[in-house]
N, C-alpha and C positions, 0 to 999 in steps of 0.2 A: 626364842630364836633371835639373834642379834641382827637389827633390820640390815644391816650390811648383806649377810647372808639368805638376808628374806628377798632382796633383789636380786642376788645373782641367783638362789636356786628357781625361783618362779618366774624372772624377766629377763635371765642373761643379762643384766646390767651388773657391770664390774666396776664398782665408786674407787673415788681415787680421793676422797677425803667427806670428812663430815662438817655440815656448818648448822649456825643455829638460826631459825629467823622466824622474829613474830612469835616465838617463844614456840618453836616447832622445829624439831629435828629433821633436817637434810640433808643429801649427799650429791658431792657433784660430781660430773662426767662430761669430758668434752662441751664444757662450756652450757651443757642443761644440768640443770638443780632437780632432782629426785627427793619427791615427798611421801610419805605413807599414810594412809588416812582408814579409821573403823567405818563401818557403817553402821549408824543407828538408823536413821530414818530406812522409810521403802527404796528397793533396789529402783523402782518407774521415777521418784524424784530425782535421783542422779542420773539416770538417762537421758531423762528429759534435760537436769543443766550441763549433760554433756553433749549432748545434740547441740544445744545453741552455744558452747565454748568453741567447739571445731566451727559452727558457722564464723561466731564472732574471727576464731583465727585467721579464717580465710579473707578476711576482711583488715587484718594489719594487726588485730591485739594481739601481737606475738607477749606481753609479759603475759598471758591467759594462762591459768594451770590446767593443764589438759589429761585426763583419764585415758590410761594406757592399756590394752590387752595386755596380759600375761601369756607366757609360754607356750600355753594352750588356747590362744586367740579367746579367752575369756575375761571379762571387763571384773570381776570379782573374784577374789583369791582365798576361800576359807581356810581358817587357821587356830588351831584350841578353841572351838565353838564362837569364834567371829569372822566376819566378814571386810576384809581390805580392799582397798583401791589404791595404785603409786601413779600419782599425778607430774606430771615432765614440764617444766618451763624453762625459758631461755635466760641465764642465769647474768643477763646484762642487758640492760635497757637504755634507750637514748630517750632525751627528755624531747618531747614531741614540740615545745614551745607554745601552746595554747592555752590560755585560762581556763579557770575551772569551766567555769559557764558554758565557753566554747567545746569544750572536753564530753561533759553530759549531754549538752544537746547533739553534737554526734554520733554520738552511740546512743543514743533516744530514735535518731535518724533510721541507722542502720538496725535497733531493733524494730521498726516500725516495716520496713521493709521485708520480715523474715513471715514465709506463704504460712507456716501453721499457729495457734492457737495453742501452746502448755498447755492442759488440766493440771496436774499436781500441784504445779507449781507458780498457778495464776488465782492471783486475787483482784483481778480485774473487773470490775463492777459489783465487789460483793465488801466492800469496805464495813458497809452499816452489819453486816450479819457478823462480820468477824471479830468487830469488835462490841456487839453485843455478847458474842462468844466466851470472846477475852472476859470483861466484865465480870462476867454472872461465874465465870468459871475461880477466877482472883479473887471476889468476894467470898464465896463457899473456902475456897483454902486457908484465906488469910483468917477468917472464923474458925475454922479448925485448928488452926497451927496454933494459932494464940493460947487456946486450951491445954497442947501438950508442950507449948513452949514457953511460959507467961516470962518472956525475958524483957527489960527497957525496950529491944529492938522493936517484939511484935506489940507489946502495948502501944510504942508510938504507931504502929501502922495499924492499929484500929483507929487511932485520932484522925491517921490519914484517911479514913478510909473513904469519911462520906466528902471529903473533896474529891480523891478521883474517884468518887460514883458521881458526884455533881457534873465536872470539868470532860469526863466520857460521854456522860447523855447529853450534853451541850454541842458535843462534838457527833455526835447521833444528828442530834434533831438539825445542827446544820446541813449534814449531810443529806438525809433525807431531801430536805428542803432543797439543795440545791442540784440534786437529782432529777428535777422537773423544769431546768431551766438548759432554754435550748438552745442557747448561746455557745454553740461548741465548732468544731471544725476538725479539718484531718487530724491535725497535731495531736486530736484526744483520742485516736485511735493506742491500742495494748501495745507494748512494747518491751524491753527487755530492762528491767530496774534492778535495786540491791534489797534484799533481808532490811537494811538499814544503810543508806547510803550515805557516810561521811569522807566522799573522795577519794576512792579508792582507784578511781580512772589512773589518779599521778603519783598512785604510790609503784614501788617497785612489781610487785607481783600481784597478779589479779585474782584472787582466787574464785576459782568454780561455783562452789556450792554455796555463793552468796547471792547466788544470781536467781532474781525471781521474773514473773511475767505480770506485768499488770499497767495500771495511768502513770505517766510520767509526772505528775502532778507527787509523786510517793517520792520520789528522789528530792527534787527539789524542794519540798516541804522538809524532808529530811536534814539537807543540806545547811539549811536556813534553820531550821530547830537547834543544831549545834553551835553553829554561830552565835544563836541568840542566846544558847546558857553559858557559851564561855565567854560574853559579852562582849563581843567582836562591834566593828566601827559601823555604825549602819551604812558606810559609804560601801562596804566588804557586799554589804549585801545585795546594794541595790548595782554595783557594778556587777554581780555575779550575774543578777538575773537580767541586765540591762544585755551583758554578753550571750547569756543563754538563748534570749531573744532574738538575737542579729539573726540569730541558724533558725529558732524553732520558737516562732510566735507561740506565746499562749493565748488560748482565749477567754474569755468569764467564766463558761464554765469552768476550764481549769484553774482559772484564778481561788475560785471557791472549792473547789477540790485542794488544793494547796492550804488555805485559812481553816477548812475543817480539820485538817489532818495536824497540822498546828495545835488546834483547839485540844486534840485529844494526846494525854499525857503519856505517849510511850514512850519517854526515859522513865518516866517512872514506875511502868511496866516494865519494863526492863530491867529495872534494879531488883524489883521485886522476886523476879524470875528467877534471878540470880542465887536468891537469898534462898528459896525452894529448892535448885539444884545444886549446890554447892557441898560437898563432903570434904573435910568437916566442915561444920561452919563455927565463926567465927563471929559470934552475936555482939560484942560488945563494937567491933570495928564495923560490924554493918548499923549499926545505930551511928554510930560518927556520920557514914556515909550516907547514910540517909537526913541526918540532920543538915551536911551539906549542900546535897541535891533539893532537898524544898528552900533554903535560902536562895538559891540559883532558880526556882521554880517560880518564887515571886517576884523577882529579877525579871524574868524572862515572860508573866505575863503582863508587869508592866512595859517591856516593850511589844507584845502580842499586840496590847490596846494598841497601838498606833502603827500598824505593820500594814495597812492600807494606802495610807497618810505618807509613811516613807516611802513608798513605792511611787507616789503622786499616781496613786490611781482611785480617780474622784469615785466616791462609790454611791454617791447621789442623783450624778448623771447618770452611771451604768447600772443604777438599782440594784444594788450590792449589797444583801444585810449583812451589818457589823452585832459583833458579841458587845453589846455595851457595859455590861456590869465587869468584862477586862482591868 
């Protein structure tokens, strides 16, 4: 069914043209952009990021993509053995004039503020378990795949392999560590973060189901890891967080929640995930790209080793253990 007519039969929405964006097909109407989305995951984790999308809206993120009933005041639209959702946003947005830094720490604010607590979709205090998770699960695949796939790709990601086992439990044992330090304050209360947060506060459309629940220390650690692999000006960074701070001091603990989450390599999980999910795949361009991302990986823990240092946050005063071998 041609999704033109997938809107008007199940939401009375009559489009008046089709656009492309973020390499996703939509329609607009009176000045809202209409998007169509499957479900894979559980029907409880889109409720739950559609619960805090209408909070957040009622709070000014009008670009927020928001999950619409259907016809039948039902939030899910089954269709040839899948399940749909058409998310509604305001198809023009003013630039709010705020830096990044000031942008995250207030919606860090305003999720801090929101009375309940996600399950699904909070990994709020469980970092160490999840990414022993990650781990142990990446190591069993990438040993298997190698076997029915022995291409340059998976051969080099066995080379890779026991750094990110090394540069993961590095990022383990800091976190544990830093687990027990009581140096913390309001600001480290749960709050509302990204899957991966690279700024998506100032892009045009906000979408939904990137939104998770957990330490704000996940965003800005995020934030700062992209920076750091496309080699951005250290001054980028330290105004980011210099700004971020006007709104929403961090404290040590969250300092160290930021430097573990650093430590441990998820672009390079990420890449890897990619290469897992991908039909077809295309092994010889994922070896390219892989050879590029560990170039940028030593790049990037060359400036790791000093990401204390640029921040002028003396870590001998405030008993701060650093990763030395960085």
């Amino acid at each position: 069914m041609p999704l033109s007519r997938f809107l008007s039969t199940y939401y009375d929405i009559q489009v008046e043209e089709k656009i492309q964006f973020d390499e996703q097909e939509g329609y607009l109407q009176d000045n809202y952009l209409y998007f169509i989305t499957s479900i894979p995951d559980k029907e409880i984790v889109y409720m739950e990021q559609a619960t805090i999308a209408y909070y957040l809206k009622e709070n000014n993120y009008n670009h927020l993509s928001l999950p619409i009933p259907n016809i039948h005041g039902k939030w899910f639209t089954p269709l040839e053995d899948k399940k749909y959702i058409v998310l509604k946003v305001e198809a023009y947005r003013e630039d709010d004039g705020i830096t990044d830094g000031q942008a995250l720490a207030s919606f860090h604010q305003i999720g801090a503020a929101y009375q309940y607590q996600p399950k699904e979709i909070s990994s709020y205090g469980n970092w160490r378990k999840l990414w022993i998770d990650k781990l142990t699960a990446f190591e069993m695949k990438i040993e298997e795949e190698v076997k029915k796939q022995p291409t340059d790709y998976y051969r080099l990601l066995m080379d890779v392999l026991p750094y990110l086992i090394g540069m993961s439990e590095n990022a383990i044992q800091y976190a544990r560590q830093s687990e027990t330090d009581t140096r913390f304050h309001e600001a480290d209360q749960g709050t509302f973060c990204f899957h991966r947060y690279h700024n998506q506060l100032k892009q045009p459309i906000l979408w939904f189901d990137q939104l998770v629940y957990d330490h704000p220390a996940r965003d800005i650690a995020e934030y700062i890891r992209t920076l750091l692999l496309n080699n951005e000006d250290d001054e980028e960074i330290v105004a980011f967080v210099r700004d971020y701070q006007s709104i929403h001091p961090l404290s040590v603990f969250s300092w160290r929640l930021v430097y573990s989450r650093l430590i441990f390599p998820s672009a390079l999980f990420d890449f890897i995930s990619r290469g897992f999910m991908e039909a077809p795949v295309d092994y010889n361009l994922l070896h390219q790209e892989l050879i590029g991302l560990l170039e940028k990986q030593t790049q990037y823990e060359r400036r790791l080793s000093n990401f204390y240092e640029n921040l002028s946050i003396d870590t001998e005063t405030l008993n701060i253990p650093v990763v030395n071998w960085l």
